[in-house]
N, C-alpha and C positions, 0 to 999 in steps of 0.2 A: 527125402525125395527118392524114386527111384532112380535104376540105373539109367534106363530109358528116357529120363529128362536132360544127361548130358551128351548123348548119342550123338546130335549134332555139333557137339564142341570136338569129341574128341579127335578128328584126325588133325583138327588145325592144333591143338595141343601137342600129339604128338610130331608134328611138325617141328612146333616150337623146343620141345626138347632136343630135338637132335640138328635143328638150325643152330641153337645156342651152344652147344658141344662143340660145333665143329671147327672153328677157330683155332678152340683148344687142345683139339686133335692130338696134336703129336708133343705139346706141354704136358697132357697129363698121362699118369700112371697108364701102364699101355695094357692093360685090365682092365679100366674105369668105361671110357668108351666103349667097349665089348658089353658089358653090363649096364648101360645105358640103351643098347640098343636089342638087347637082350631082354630089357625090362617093355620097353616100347612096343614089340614084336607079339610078349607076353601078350598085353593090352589091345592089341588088335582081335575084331569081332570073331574072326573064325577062327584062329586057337584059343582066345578064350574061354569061348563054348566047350573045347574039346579039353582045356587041361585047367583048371579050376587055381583063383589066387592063393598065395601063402597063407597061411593063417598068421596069427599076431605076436607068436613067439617064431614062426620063420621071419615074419620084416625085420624082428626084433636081432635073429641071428646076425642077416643078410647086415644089417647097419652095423653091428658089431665088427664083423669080420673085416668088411668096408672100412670099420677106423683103425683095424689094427693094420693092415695093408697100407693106410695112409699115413702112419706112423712111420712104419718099415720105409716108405717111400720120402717123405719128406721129416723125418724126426719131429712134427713139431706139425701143431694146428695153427699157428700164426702166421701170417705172410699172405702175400697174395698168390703166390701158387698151391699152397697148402690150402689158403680160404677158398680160392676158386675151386679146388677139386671137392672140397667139405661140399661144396654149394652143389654140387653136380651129385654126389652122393644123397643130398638129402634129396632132390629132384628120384634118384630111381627108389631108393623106399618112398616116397608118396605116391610115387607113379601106380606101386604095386598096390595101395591101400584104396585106392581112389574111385571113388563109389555116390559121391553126393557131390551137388553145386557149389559146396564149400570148397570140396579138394580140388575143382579144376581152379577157383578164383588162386587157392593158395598154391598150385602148381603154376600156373604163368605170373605169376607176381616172383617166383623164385627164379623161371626164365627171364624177368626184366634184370634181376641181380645178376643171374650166369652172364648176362649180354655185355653187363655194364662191366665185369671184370674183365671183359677182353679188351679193352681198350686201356685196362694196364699195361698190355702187354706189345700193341699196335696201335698206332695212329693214325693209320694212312687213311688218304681220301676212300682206298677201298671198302675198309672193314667200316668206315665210316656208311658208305651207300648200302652194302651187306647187313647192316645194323636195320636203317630203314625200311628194308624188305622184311628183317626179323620182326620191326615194331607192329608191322602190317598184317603179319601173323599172328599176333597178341592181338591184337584188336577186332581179328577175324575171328578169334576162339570168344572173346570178350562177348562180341556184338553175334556168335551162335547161341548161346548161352540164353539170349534174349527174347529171340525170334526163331522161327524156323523157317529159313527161308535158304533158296538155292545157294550152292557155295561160289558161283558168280557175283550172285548179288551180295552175299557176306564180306567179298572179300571186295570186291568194288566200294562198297558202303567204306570199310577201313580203310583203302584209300583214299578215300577222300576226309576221311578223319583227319589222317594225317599230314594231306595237301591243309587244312585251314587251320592247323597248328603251324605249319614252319613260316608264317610272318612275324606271329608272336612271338617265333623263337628266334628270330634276326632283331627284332628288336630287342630283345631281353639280350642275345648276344652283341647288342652294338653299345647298349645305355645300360645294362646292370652292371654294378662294380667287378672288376676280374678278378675273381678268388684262385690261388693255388688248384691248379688240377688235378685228379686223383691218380692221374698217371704221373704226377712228382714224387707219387711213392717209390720208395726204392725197392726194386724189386731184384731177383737174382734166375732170370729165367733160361740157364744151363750154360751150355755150350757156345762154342762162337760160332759167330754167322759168318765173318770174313774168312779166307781161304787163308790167310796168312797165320803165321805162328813164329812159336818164338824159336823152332827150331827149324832151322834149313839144309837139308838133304838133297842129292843130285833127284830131280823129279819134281819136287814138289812143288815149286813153282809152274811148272810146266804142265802141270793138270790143270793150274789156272786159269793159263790161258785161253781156254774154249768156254770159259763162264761169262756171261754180259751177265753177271746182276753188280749191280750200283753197287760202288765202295764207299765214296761222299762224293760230294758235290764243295764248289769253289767257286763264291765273289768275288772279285776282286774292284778294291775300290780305288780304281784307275787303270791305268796299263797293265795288259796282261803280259809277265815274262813270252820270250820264247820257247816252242814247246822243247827245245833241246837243254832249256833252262830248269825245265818242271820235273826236279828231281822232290818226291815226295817221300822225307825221309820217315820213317818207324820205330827202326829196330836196328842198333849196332851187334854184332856178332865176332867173338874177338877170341872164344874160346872152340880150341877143333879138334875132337876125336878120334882125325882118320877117316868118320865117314859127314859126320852130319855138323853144323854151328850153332855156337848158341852166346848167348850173353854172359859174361862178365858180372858177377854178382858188384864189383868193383864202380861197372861204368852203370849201373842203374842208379846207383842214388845221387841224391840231388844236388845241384850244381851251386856255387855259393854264388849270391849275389855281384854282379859287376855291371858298370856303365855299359848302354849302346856304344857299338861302333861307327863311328862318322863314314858308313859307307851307303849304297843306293839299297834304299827300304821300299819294302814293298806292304802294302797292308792287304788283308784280305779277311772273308770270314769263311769257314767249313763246315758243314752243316755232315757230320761222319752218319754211319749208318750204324746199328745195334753190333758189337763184335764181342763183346762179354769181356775183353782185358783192357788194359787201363792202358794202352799205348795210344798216342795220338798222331797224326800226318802231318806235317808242314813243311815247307822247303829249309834250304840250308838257314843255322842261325836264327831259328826261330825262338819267338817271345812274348808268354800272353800274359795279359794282366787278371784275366782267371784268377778267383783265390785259390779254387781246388786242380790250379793247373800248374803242376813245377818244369822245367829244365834239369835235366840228368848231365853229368858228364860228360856224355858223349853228345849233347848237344841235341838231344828226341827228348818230345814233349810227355807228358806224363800225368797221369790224375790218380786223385786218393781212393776212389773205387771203382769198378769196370765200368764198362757202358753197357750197359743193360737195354736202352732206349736211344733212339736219336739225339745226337747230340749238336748244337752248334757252337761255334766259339772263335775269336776274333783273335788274329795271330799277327805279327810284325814279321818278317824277315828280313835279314841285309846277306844279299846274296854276290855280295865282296867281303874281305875281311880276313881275317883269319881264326882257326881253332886252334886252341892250345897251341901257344908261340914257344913252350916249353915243356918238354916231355919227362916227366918225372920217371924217376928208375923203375918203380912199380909198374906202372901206365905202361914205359917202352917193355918190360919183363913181359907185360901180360899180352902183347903185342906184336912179340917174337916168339910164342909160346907154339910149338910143333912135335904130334906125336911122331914116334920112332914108323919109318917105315917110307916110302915114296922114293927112294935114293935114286934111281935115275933121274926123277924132278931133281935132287936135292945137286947134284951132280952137274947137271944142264945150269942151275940157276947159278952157281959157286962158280964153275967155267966164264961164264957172262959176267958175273960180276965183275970179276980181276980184270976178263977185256973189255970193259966198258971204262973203268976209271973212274966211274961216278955215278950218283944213284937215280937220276934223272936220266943218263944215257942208258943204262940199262934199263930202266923201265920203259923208255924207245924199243929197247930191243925186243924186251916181250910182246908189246904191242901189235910190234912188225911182224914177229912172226905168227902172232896170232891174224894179221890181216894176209902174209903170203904163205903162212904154213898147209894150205890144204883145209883148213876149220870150217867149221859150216855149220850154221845158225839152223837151227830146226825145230819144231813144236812138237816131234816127236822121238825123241834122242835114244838111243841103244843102253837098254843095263850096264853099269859096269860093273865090272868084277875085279874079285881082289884086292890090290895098291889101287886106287879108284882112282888118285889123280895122274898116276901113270897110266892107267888102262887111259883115261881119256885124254892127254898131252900126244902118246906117242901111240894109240891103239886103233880109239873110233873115232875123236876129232869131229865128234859131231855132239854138240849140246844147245841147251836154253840156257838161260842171262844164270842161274846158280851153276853151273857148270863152269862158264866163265871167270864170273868174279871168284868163287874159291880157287881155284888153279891159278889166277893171278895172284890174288892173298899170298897161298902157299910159295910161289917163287920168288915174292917180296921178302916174306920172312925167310927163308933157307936163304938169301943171299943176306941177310942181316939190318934189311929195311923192316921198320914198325908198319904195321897191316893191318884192317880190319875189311872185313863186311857188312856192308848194311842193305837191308832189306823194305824194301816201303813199292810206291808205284815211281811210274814215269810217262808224263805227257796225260792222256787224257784225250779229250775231245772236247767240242762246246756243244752246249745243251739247244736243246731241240728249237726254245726260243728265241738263243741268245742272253745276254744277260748272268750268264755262271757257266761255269768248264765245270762237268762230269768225269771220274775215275769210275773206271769198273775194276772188277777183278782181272780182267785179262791183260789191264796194264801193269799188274804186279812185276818186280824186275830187283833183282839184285844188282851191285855194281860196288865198288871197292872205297877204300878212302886210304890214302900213302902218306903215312910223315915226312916231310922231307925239311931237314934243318932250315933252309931259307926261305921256305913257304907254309911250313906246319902243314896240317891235315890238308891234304888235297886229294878232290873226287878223281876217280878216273874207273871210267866205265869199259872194260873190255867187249863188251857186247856190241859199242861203237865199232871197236877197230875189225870184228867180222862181219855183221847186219847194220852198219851204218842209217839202211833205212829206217832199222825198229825205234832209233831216238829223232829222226826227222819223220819218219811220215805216223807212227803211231802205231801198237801193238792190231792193233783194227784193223787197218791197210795189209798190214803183213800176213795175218791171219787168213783174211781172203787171199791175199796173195797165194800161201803156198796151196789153200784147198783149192784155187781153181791150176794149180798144175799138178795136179794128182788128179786123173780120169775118174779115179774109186770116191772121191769126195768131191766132185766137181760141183753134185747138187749137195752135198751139205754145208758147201759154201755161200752158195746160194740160199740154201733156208735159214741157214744161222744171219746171211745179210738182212735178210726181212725178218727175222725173229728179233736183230738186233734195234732197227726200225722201231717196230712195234712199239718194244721194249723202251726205247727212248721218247715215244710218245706217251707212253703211262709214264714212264717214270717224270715228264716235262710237269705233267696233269700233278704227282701224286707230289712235285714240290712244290709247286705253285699252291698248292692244300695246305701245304704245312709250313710255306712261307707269310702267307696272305690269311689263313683264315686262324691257325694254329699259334702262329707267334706274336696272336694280337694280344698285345699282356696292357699292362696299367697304362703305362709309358704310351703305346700308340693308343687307347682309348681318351687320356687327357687331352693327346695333342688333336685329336680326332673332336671331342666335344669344344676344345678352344676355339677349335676353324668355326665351327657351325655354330656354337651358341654365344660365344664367347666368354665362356668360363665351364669351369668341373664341378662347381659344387655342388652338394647334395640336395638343396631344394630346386635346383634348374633342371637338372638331370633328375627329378622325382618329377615334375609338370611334365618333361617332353615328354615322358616314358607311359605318363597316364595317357596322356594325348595322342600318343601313336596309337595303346591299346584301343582306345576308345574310338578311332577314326579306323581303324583295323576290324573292327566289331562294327562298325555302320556301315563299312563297301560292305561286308559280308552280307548282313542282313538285305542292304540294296539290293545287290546280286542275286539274293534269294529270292526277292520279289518281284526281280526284273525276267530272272531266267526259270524258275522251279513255274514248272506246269504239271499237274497231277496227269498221271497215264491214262491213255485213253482203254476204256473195256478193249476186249480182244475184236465183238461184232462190229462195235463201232471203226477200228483201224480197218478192218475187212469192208464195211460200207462205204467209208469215204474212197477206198481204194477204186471201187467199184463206181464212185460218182467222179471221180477225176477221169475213169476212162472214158465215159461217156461223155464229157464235155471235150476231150478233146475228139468224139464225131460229131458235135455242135449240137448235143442234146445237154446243156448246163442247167445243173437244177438251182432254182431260182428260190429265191429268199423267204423263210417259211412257207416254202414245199414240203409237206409231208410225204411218207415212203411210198402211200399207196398212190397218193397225187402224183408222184413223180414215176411212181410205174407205167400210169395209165397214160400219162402225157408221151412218155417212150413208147408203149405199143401204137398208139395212133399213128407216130409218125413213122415210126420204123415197126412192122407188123411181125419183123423176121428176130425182132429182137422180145417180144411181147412176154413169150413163155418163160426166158429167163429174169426177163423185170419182174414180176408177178413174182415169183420164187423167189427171190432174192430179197424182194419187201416182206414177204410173207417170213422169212427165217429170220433177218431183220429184228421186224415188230416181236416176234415171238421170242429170240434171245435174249433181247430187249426187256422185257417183261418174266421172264419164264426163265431166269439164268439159271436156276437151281435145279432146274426139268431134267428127268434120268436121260432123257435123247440127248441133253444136250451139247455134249461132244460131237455129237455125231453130227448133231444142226450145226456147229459152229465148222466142222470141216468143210461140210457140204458147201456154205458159205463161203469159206476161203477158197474155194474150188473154184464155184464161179466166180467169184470176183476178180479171179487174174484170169479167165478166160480170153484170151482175146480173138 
């Protein structure tokens, strides 16, 4: 074939290329993209003309280099990130090659593979509807291919392709068996998505706070705690260098088996959001019967490999009780463990402790002064410099929730109380429906946990005793709060309010997707065919399924012969236009009226109208007859002219 037979395919092709890339955007090698749209660009009509394709030992290069770059980038052709960029690679050498109706079928058939690997990597209702506009594009390069016809009508026609596929594909999704999804592949797609980490420095929480994207989401299946209750633990942090915390290689591994505690259990299920480490959220004393989900030491949930994907999973807590009723030498050793340096802390805390008597009054004491020392809760806190928990004890006195809980830490342990930090969220909000409590990112929040001999591990959150409101009213509230007393951020409190809106509208939509349509596994399809047929097995569920197609397939064709009416020519739409105005000045043309009959009947009556009847039959009858006639654009204007004459 020549070139000029795929002419009409290619822009919806190239479309198709760089729809299906984009997803992947910022997963793949960050050269790949470049060179995909690089290759695209080639392929458009007017450089092509001007700079001429590679020849077949340049594709030949261009793919070589291509896999030695994807080696460098991903070690290894296996995987689904490594396959998905293969797959975009072999898309720009064909792009470059692509010359006959064979390369465009095998170029978008490589597009439905790129499409279908991005849904290893995302679920959402979005890329889902994203997907569908992509299909619509394949089907528009498809169905150019075929015909040549306007790219309105091309792309209209695929749509409606794809309108009278998705019944069939609700039924295949409600009645065909549910197989493992190819998004159960394990995949390893970088970096983490959540703000949080296993290291915590004065700051870093504190950039949190201005993010609304979703952390997880929380059923609870009964009573929801109170939000001064919804501590969402993570990450214990027990080891401190001065500046920044981190975990205890000690408290990470896994916890030995023992009974529940006879105290008030709370059940729930959390459906986390992709964060690439294997730490999990639940309140205090949490416990899941997950096979790949253990209890560490410190009492935070834990799995055998990151999360890579959304995850959901069904937790227990008893949120009385106690942790560790006895503190081993090591545990308290790694507990008390503080770098050289901070001595006026170390000073202030030693002072207090002697005059307090006990390590419950003293821990009063700090508290107190952190509620009348001058402290002051803020979302945007000053550097510190040098001795850092000096500089901000007795300096600037102004920080976010890790600022707090390490300064408390630290004078727990200088006074010779066991300390730690733990890092997770707090409070949340309820979802847009009802139905599940939302955590975002800006509820992230440190806050402390104290040994104390007669009560073991107990929380105690300093950030209480200065912003009392951030554990009652919600990190949300307060957020607004301080942007609208700031003149300079008035409206970006204001925008971030409607942005957070929004944002919890999609986010309502995009769980409700992955609740409802996503989590329908075997389990809800049996219980689902039980109700309605009264059993699951294979020949009853092979009859419905024929039965749906087949009554699926007769509205269709009904529909077709009820609604499909072939187009009228173009003179014809122009003459009926033209006999509808006349009937309403009560000249109606009557039933086998011929054109020039109905001319002559209008000039009689109306003599002011004569010269355009006469015209109008005469371009009529001759269109009519004569479509192929060199005037005949020009007759058929002329015609549309008068006919909307009024």
């Amino acid at each position: 074939m020549k070139e000029e037979d795929i002419h009409a395919a290619r822009p919806w092709l190239l479309g198709v290329q760089i729809a299906t890339m984009l997803p992947q955007w910022q997963r793949l090698p960050s050269w790949l993209p470049w060179l995909l749209l690089l290759a695209c660009a080639w392929r458009l009509p007017s450089v092509e003309r001007r700079l001429t394709l590679p020849p077949a030992i340049g594709r030949w290069l261009i793919f070589l280099f291509a896999l030695i770059a994807l080696w460098n980038s991903y070690h290894s052709f296996v995987g689904a990130e490594a396959g998905s960029a293969f797959l975009v690679v072999c898309m720009v050498v064909k792009l470059l090659e692509m010359r006959r109706r064979r390369d465009v079928y095998v170029l978008l058939l490589i597009g439905c593979f790129v499409l279908a690997t991005d849904f290893l990597f995302d679920t959402s209702l979005w890329l889902s509807l994203y997907g569908l506009a992509v299909i619509v594009l394949i089907l528009a390069g498809l169905l150019a291919l075929q015909r040549d016809e306007r790219r309105i009508v091309v792309l209209r026609r695929a749509a409606l392709l794809l309108l009278q596929a998705l019944p069939l594909t609700f039924i295949l999704y409600l009645l065909f068996p549910r197989l493992p999804p190819l998004w159960a592949l394990r995949t390893h797609a970088g970096t983490s998505v959540t703000g949080l980490s296993a290291l915590m420095a004065p700051g870093d929480l504190a950039h949190l706070s201005e993010s609304d994207d979703l952390a997880f989401r929380v059923e609870f299946h009964g009573r929801r705690p109170d939000r001064s209750q919804l501590y969402w633990r993570g990450i214990v942090l027990s080891r401190f260098d001065g500046r920044a915390w981190q975990p205890g290689a000690l408290d990470e591994q896994p916890r030995p088996p023992a009974p529940p505690v006879p105290a008030l259990r709370v059940d729930y299920r959390v459906t986390l959001e992709a964060t690439g480490q294997r730490w999990l959220f639940a309140l205090a004393r949490a416990r899941s019967d997950a096979p790949d989900i253990f209890r560490t030491r410190t009492y935070t949930l834990r799995t055998r490999d990151p999360i890579v994907r959304t995850r959901r999973y069904e937790v227990s807590s008893r949120l009385a009780g106690r942790m560790d009723r006895d503190l081993s030498a090591a545990a308290r050793q790694r507990n008390l463990q503080l770098p050289a340096g901070n001595e006026r802390t170390r000073w202030r805390a030693l002072a207090w402790r002697a005059a307090a008597g006990g390590d419950e009054a003293y821990l009063q004491r700090v508290l107190l002064w952190f509620h009348r020392g001058g402290f002051v809760y803020t979302l945007d806190p000053p550097r510190l410099e040098g001795q850092q928990i000096d500089d901000f004890l007795f300096h600037t006195r102004q920080g976010f929730c890790e600022h707090y809980a390490s300064a408390f830490v630290f004078m727990m342990r200088a006074a010779g109380i066991p300390a730690r930090v733990v890092i997770g969220y707090q409070g949340g909000q309820p979802g847009l429906s009802g139905g599940y409590w939302e955590v975002r990112q800006m509820d992230a929040h440190a806050w402390a946990e104290v040994w104390l001999p007669q009560r073991a591990w107990v929380r105690v959150d300093p950030t209480a005793a200065v912003a009392p409101e951030r554990i009652m009213q919600g990190a949300t509230t307060l957020w607004r709060h301080q942007a609208d007393e700031s003149a300079g951020r008035f409206l970006a409190g204001r925008v971030f309010g409607l942005r957070l809106h929004l944002r919890a509208w999609l986010d309502d939509l995009d769980f409700r997707w992955r609740r409802d349509v996503l989590a329908y596994d075997v389990a809800q399809q049996n219980r689902l065919l039980q109700a309605w047929l009264g059993g699951a097995d294979a020949l009853r569920r092979a009859l419905v399924m024929v039965a749906a197609i087949a009554a699926v397939f007769g509205a269709m064709v009904l529909l077709r012969q009820v609604w499909h009416r072939p187009a009228l020519p173009a003179a014809e739409r122009h003459y009926r236009r033209y006999v509808r105005r006349m009937a309403r000045l009560g000249l109606a043309r009557r039933v086998a009226e011929g054109p020039c009959s109905y001319a002559e009947r209008i000039a009689r009556r109306r003599p002011d109208l004569a010269a355009e009847a006469r015209a109008i039959a005469e371009l009529y009858i001759g269109l009519s007859y004569q479509a192929d006639a060199v005037d005949a654009a020009q007759r058929l204007a002329q015609l549309a002219r008068l006919a909307r004459r009024r």
